[in-house]
GUGUMI-914349 format. One record per atom (N, C-alpha, C): residue in three letters; residue number from 1; x, y, z. Coordinates in steps of 0.1 Angstrom, whole numbers. Each point is the difference from the previous one (the first is absolute). Layout:
+-------+-------+-------+-------+-------+
! vexnu ! rotor !     u !     v !     w !
+-------+-------+-------+-------+-------+
!   ala !   NUM !     X !     Y !     Z !
...
+-------+-------+-------+-------+-------+
***
This chain:
+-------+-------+-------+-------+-------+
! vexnu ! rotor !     u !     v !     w !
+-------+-------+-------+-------+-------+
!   unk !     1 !   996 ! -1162 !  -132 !
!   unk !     1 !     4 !    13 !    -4 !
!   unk !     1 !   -12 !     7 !    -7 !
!   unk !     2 !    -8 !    -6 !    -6 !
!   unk !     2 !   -10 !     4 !    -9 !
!   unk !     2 !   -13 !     8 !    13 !
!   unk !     3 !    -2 !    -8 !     8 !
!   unk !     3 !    -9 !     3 !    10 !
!   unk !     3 !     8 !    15 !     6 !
!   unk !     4 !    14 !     1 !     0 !
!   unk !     4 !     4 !    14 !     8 !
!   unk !     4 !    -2 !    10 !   -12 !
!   unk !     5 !     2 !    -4 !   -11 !
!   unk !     5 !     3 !    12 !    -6 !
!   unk !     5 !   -16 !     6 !    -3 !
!   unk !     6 !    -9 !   -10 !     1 !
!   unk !     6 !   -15 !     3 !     1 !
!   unk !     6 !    -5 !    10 !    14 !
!   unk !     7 !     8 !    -6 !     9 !
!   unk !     7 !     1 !     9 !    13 !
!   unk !     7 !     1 !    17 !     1 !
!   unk !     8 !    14 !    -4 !    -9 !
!   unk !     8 !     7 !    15 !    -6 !
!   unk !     8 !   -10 !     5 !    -7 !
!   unk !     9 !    -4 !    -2 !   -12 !
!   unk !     9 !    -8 !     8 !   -12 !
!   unk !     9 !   -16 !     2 !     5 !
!   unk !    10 !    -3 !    -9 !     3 !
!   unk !    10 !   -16 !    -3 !     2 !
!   unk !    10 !    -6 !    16 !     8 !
!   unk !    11 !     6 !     4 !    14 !
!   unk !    11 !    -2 !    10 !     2 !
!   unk !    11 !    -1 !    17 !   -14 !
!   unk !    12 !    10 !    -2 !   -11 !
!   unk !    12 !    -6 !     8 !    -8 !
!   unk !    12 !    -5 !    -1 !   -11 !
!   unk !    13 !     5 !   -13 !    -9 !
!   unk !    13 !   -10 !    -5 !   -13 !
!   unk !    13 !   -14 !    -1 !     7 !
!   unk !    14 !    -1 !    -9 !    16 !
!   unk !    14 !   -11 !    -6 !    -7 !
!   unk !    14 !     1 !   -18 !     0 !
!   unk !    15 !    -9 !    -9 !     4 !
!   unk !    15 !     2 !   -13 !     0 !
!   unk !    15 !    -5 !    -4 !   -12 !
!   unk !    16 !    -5 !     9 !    -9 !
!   unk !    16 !    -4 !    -7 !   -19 !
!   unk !    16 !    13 !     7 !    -5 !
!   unk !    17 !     6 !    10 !     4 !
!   unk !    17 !    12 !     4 !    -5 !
!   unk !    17 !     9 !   -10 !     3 !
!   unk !    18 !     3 !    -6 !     9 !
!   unk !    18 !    14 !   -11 !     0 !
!   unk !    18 !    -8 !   -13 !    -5 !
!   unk !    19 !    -9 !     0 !    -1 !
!   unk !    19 !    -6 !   -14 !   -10 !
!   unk !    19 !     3 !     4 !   -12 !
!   unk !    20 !    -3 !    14 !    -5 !
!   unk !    20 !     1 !     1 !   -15 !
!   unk !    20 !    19 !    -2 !    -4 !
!   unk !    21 !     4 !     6 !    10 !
!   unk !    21 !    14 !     0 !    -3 !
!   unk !    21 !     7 !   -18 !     1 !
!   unk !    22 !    -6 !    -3 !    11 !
!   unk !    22 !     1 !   -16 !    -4 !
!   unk !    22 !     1 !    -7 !    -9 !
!   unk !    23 !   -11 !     3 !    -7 !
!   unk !    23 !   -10 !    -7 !    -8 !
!   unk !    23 !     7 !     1 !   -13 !
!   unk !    24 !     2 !    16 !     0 !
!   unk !    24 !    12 !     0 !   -16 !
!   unk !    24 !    13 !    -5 !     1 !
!   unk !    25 !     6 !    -4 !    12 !
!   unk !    25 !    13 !    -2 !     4 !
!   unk !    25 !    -3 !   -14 !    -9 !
!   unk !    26 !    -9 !   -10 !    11 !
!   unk !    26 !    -1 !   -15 !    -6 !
!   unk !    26 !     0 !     1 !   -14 !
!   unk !    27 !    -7 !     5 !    -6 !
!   unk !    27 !    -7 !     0 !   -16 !
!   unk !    27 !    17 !     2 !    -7 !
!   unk !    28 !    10 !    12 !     6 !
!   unk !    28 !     9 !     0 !   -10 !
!   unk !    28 !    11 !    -7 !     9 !
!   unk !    29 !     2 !    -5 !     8 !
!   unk !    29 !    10 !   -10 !     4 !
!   unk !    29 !    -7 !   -14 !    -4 !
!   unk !    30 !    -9 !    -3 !    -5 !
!   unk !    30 !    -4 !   -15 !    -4 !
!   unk !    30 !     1 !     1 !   -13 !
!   unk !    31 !     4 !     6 !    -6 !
!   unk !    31 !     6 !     2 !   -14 !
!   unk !    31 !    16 !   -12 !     0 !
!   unk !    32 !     7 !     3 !     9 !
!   unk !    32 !     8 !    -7 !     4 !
!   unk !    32 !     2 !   -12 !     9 !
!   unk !    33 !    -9 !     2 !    11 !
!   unk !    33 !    -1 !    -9 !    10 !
!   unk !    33 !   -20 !   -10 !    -7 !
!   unk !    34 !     3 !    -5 !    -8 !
!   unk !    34 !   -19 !    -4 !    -2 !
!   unk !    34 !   -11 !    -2 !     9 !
!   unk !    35 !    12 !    -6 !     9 !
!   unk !    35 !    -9 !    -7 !    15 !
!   unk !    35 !   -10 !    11 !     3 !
!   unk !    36 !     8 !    13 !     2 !
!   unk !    36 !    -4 !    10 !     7 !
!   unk !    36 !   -17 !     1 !    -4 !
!   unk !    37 !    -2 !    -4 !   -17 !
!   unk !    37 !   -14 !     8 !    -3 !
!   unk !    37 !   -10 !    -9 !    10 !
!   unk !    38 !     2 !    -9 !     9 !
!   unk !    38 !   -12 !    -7 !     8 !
!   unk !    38 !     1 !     8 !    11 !
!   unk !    39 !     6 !     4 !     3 !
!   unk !    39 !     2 !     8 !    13 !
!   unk !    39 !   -11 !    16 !     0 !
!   unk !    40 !    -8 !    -8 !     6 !
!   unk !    40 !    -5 !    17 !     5 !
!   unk !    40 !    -4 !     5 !    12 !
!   unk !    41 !    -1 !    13 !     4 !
!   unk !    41 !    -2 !     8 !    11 !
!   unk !    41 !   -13 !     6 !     3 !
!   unk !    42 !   -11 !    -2 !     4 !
!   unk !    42 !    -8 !     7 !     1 !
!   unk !    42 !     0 !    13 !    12 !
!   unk !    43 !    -4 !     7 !     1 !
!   unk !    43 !     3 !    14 !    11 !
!   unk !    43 !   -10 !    -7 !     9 !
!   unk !    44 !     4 !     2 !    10 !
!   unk !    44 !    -8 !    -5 !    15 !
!   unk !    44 !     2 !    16 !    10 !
!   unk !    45 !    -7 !     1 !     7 !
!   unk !    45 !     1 !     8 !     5 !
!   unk !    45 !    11 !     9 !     9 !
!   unk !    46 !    10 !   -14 !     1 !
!   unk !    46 !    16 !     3 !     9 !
!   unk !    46 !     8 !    -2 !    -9 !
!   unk !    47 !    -6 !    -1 !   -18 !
!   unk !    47 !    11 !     1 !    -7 !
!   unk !    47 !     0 !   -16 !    -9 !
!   unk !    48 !    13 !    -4 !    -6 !
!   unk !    48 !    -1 !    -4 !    -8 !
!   unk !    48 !     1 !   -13 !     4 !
!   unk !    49 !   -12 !   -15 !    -7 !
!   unk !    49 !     3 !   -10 !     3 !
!   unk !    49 !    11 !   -10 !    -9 !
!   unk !    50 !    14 !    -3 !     7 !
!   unk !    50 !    10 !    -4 !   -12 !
!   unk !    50 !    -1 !   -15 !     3 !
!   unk !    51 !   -12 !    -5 !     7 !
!   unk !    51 !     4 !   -20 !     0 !
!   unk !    51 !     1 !    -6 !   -11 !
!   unk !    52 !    -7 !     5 !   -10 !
!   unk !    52 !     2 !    -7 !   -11 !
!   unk !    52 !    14 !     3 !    -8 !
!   unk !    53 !     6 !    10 !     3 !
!   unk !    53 !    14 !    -3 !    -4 !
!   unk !    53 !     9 !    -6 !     7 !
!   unk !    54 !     0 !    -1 !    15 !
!   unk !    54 !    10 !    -6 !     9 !
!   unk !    54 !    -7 !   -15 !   -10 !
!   unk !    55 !   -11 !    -4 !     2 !
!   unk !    55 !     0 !   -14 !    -6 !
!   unk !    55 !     7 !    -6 !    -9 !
!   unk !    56 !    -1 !    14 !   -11 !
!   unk !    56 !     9 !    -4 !   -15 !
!   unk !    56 !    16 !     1 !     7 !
!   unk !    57 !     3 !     8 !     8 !
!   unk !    57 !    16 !     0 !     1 !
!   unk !    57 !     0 !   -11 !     7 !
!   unk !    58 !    -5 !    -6 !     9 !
!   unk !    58 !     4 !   -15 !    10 !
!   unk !    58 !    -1 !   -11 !   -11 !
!   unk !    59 !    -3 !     3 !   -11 !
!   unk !    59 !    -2 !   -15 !   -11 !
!   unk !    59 !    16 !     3 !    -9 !
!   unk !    60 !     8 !    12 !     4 !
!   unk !    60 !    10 !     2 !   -10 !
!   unk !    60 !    14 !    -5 !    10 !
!   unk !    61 !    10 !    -3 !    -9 !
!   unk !    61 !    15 !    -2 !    10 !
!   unk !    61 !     2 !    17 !     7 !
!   unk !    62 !    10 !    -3 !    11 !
!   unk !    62 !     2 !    16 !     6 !
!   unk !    62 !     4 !    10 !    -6 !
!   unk !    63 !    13 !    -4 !   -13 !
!   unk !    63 !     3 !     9 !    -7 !
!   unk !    63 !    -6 !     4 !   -11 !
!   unk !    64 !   -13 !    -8 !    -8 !
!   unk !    64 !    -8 !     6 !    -7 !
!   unk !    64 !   -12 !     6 !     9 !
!   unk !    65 !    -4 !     0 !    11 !
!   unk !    65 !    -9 !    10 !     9 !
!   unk !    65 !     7 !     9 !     0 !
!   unk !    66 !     9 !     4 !     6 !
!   unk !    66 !    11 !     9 !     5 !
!   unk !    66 !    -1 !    11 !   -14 !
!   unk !    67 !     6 !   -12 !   -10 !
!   unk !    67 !     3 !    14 !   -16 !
!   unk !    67 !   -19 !     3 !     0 !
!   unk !    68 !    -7 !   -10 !     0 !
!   unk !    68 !   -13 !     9 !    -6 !
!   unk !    68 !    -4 !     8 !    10 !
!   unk !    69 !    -3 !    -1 !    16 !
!   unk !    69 !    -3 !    11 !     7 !
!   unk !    69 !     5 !    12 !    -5 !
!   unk !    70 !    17 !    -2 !     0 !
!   unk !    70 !     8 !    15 !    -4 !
!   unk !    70 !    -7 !     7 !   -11 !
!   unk !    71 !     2 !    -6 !    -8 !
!   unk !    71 !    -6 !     8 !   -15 !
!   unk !    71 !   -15 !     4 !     5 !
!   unk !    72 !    -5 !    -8 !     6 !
!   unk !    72 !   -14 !     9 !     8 !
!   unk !    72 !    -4 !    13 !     4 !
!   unk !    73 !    10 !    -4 !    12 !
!   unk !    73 !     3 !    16 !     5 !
!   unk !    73 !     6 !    10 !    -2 !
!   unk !    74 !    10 !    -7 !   -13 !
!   unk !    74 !     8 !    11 !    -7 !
!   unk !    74 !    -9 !     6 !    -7 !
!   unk !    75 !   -12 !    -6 !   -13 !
!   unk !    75 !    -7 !     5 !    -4 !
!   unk !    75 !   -10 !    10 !     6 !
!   unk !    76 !    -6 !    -6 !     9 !
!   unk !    76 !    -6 !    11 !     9 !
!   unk !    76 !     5 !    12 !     5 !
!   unk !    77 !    10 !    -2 !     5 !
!   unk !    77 !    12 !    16 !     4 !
!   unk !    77 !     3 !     8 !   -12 !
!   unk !    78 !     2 !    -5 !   -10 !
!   unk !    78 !     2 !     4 !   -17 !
!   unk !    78 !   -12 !     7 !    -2 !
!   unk !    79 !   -13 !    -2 !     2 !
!   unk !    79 !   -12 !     3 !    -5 !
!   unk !    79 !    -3 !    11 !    11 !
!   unk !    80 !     2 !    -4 !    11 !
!   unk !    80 !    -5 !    13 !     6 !
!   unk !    80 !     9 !    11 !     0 !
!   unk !    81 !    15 !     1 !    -5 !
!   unk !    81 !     6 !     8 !    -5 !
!   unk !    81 !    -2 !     8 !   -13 !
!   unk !    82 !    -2 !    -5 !    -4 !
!   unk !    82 !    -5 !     2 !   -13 !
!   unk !    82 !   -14 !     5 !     1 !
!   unk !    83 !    -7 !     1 !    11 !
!   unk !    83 !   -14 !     7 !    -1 !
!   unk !    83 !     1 !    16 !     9 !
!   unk !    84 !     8 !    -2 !    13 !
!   unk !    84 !     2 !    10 !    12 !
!   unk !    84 !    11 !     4 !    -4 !
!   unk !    85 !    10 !    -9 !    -6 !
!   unk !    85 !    17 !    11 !     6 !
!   unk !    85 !     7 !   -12 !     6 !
!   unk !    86 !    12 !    -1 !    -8 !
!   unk !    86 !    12 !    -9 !     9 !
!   unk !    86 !     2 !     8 !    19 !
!   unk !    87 !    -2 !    12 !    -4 !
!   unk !    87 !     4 !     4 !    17 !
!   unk !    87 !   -16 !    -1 !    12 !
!   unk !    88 !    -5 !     0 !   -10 !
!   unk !    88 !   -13 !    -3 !    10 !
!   unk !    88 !    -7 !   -15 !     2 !
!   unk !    89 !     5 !    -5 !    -7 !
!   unk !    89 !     0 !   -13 !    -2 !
!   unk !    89 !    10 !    -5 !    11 !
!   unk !    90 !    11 !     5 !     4 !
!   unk !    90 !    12 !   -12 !     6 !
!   unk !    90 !    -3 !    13 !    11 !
!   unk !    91 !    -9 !     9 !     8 !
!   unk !    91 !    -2 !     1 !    10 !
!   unk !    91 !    -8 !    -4 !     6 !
!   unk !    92 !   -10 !    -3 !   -10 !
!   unk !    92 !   -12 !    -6 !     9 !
!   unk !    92 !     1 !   -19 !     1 !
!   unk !    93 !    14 !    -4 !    -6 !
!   unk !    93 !     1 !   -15 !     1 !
!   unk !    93 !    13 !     2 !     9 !
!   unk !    94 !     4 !     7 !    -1 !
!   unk !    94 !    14 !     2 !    12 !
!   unk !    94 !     1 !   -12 !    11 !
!   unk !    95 !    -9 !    -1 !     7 !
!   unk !    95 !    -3 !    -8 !    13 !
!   unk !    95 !    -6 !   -15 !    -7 !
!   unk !    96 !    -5 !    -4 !   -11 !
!   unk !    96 !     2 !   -11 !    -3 !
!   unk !    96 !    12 !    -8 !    -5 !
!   unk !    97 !     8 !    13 !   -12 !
!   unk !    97 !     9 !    -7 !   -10 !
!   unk !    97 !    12 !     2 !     8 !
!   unk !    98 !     3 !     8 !    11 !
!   unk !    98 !    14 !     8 !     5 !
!   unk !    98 !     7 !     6 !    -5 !
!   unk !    99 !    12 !     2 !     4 !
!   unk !    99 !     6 !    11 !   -14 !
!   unk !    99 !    -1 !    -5 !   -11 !
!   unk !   100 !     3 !    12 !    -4 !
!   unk !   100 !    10 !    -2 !   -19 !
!   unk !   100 !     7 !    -7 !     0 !
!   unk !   101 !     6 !    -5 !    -7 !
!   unk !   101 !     9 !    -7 !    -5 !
!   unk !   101 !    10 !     0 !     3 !
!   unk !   102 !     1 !    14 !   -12 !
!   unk !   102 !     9 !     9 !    -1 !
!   unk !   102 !     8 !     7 !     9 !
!   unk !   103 !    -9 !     2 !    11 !
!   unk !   103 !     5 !     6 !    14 !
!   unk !   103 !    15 !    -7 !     5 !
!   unk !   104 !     9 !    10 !    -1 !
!   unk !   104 !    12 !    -5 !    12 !
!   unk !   104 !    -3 !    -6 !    12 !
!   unk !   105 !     7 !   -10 !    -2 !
!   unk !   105 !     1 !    -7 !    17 !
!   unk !   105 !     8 !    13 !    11 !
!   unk !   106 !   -12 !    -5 !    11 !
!   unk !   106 !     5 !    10 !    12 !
!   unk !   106 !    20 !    -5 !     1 !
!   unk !   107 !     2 !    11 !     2 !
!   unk !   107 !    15 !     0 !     1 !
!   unk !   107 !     3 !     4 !    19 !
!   unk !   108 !    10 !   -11 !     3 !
!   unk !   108 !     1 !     0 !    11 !
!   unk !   108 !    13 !    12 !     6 !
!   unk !   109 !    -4 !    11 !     7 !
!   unk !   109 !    12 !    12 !     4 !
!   unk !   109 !     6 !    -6 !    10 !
!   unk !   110 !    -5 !    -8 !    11 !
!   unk !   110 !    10 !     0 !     9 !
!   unk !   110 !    12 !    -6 !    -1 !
!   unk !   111 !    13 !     6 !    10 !
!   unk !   111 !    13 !    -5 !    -3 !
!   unk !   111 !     2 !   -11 !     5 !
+-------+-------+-------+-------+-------+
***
């Protein structure tokens, strides 16, 4: 997910722009998650290199990967909200995250 949403952004931050937003993500999700502070990203040309975190998540059980990824990308979506706009933020991730939440389930009309 990390590589799409780099997909998404990268055309207008910028590939030092979704490193930097990375980069603060890990710093304040490893506040909670410690593993995280080994984990880093350097910017490569097509974007962000995340091996070194898939490493750290393959050394964890599924459901502590699972919760630390989340809070990952939660932080990240939080931070770029918090820089652009909740609405500009969940348009330009639209096609990675899918709807809202929030959104009603399609309701079926036929009889």
């Amino acid at each position: 997910m990390l590589q799409e949403m780099n997909t998404a952004l990268r055309p207008i931050i910028g590939v030092r722009g979704v490193e930097a937003l990375y980069s603060r993500s890990v710093h304040i999700t490893s506040t909670q998650w410690a593993m995280l502070a080994a984990s880093t990203a350097p910017a490569t040309p097509d974007g962000l290199e995340t091996g070194a975190l898939q490493s750290l998540l393959a050394q964890c059980s599924p459901a502590e990967a699972l919760a630390c990824s989340n809070a990952l990308l939660n932080t990240f979506y939080q931070l770029l909200s918090t820089l652009i706009g909740a609405s500009l933020t969940e348009r330009l991730l639209r096609s990675v995250w899918g709807p809202p939440l929030s959104s009603a389930p399609a309701q079926n009309t036929s009889p």
